[in-house]
C-alpha positions in Angstrom: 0.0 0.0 0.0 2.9 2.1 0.9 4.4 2.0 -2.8 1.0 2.7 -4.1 1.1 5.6 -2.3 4.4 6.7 -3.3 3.4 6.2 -6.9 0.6 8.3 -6.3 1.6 11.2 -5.0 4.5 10.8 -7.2 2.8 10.8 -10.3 0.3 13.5 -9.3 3.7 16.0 -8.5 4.6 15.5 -12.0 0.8 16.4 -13.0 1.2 19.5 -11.0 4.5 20.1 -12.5 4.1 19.6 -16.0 0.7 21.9 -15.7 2.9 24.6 -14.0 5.6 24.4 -17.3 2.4 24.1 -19.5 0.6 27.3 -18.4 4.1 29.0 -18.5 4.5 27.9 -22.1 1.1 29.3 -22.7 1.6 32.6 -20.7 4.4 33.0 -22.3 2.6 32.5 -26.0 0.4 35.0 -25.1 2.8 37.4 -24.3 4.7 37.2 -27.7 1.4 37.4 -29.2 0.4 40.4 -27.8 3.8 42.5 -28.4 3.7 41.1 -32.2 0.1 42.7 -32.6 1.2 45.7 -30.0 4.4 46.6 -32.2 2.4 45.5 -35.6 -0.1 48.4 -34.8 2.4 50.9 -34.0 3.8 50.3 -36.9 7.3 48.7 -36.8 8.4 46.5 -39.5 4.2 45.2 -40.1 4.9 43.0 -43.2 1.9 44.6 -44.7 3.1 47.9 -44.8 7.2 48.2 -44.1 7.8 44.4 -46.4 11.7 45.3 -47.7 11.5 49.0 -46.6 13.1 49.4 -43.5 16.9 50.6 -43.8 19.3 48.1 -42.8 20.3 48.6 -38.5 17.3 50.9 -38.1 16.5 48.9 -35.0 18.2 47.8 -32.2 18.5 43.4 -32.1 18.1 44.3 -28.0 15.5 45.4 -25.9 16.7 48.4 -23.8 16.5 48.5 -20.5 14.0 51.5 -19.2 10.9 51.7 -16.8 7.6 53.3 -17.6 7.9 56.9 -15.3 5.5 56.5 -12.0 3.1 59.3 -13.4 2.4 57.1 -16.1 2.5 53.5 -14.4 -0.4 55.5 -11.7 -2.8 57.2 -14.7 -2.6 54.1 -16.9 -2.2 50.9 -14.4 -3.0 51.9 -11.0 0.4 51.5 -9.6 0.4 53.5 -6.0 4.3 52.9 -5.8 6.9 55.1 -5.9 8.6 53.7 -8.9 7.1 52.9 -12.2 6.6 49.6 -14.1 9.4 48.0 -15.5 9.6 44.9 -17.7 11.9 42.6 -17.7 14.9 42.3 -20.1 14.1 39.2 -21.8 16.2 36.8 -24.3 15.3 33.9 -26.2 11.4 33.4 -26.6 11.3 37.2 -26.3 14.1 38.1 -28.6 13.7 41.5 -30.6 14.1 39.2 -33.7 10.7 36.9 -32.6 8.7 40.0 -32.3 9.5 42.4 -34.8 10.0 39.9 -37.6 8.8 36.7 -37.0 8.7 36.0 -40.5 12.2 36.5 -40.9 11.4 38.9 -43.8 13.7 41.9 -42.6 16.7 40.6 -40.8 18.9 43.1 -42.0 17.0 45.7 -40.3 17.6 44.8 -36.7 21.0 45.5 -35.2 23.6 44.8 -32.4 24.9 48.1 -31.1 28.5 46.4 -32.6 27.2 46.1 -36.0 25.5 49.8 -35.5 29.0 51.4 -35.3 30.3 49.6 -38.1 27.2 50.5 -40.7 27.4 54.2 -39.0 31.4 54.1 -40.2 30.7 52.7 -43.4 28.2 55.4 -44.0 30.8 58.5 -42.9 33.2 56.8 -45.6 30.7 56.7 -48.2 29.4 60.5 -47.1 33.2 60.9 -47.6 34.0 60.1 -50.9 30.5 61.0 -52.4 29.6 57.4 -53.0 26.1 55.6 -53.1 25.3 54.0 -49.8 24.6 50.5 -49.5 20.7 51.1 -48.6 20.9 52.9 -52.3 20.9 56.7 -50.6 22.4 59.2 -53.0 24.7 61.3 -51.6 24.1 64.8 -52.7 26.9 67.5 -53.1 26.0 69.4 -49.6 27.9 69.8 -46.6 25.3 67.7 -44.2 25.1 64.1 -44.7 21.6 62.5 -44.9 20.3 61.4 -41.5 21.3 58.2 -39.7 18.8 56.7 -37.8 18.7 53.7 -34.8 15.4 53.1 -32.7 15.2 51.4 -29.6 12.5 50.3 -27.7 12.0 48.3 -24.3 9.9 45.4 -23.8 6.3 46.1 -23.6 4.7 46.2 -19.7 1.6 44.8 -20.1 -1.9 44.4 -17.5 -2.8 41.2 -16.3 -5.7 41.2 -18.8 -3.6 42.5 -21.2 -5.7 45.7 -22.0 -3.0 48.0 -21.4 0.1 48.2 -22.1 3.5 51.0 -22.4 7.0 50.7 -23.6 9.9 53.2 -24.1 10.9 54.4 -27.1 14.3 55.7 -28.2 15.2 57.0 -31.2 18.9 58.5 -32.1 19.9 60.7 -35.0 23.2 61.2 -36.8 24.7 63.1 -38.9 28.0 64.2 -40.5 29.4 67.2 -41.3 32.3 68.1 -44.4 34.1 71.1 -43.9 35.5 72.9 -47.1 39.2 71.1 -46.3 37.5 68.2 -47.1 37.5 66.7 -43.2 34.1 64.7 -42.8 33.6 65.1 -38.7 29.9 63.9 -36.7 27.3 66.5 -35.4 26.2 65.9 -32.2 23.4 63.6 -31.7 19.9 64.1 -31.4 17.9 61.9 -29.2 14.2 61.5 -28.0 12.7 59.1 -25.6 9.1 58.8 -25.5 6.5 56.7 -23.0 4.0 55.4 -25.7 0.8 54.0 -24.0 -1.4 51.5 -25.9 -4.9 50.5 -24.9 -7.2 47.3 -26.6 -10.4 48.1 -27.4 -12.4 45.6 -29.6 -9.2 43.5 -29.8 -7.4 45.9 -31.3 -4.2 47.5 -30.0 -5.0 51.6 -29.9 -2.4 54.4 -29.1 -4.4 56.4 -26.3 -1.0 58.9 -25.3 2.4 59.8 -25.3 4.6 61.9 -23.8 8.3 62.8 -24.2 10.4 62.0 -21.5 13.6 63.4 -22.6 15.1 65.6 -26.1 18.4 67.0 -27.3 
């Protein structure tokens, strides 16, 4: 009897466990579902719209760390804390990759900050010599470069019914400069970070408000 009871209880802890990695598995499909269709309506890289547009390392291939400001986190999610929400930085299942461009169609476009800085040199020697530019940019006969551009954006915070949600935006602009000697030197940058806040009604993900946090 005692064996039968080991078995038992043994077998119903590996019901209880396997349950426990099966509702992860499905929280966690749920949650790459809704940033697909959350970053889909905003309007990064939708297939349907952006298919072999986007300029190659216009986004960042990492989430960046940042927490939604406690103003926000109170209006939008009730939070009574003194600090606002922040998601977690997530790999793997939740890979920029998976959720941007989970048909692969793009991969040029997403970026390690490594590979950044070596498209961003490429582009000042091109600038340089008054070459074409590898995303097929002409470079005009002026003394400002065209405009380099790298977004970044944090993992969405989502509600527990997944009706609201916020992420961080950051987006960085650069430029050169060539001075009549001929020297080809960078402007300074020009940044914005924005709180975006998204809201589902009739299953659809809706910007409600956003608000800039920070601008040089």
């Amino acid at each position: 009897m005692r064996f039968k009871h080991l078995i038992a209880t043994a077998l119903a802890l590996a019901g209880i466990l396997f349950s426990g990695v099966a509702l992860a598995e499905k929280s966690e499909e749920r949650v790459v579902k809704e940033a697909i269709a959350l970053f889909r309506a905003y309007g990064v890289m939708h297939p349907k719209v952006a298919r072999n547009s986007v300029r190659r390392c216009f986004y960042s291939a990492r989430w960046r760390w940042g927490s939604i400001p406690e103003g926000y986190s109170r209006k939008f999610f009730g939070i009574r804390a003194l600090a606002g929400l922040a998601a977690e930085n997530p790999s793997g299942f939740y890979e920029v990759m998976k959720i941007f461009d989970p048909e692969g169609l793009q991969p040029d476009a997403l970026c390690t900050e490594e590979e950044d800085k070596e498209k961003l040199e490429e582009w000042r020697e091109v600038f340089e010599n008054k070459t074409k530019s590898l995303d097929k940019r002409e470079i005009e006969d002026s003394p400002y470069s065209p405009y380099f551009v790298r977004i970044e954006y944090t993992f969405p915070v989502f509600d527990t019914r997944f009706r609201k949600a916020a992420f961080i935006e950051n987006v960085v602009v650069r430029q050169f400069r060539r001075w009549p000697d001929g020297r080809v030197t960078p402007l300074p940058l020009e940044l914005t970070h924005t709180v975006v806040i998204f809201e589902k009604r009739n299953d659809v993900w809706r910007e409600i408000e956003r608000g800039i946090l920070g601008q040089t």
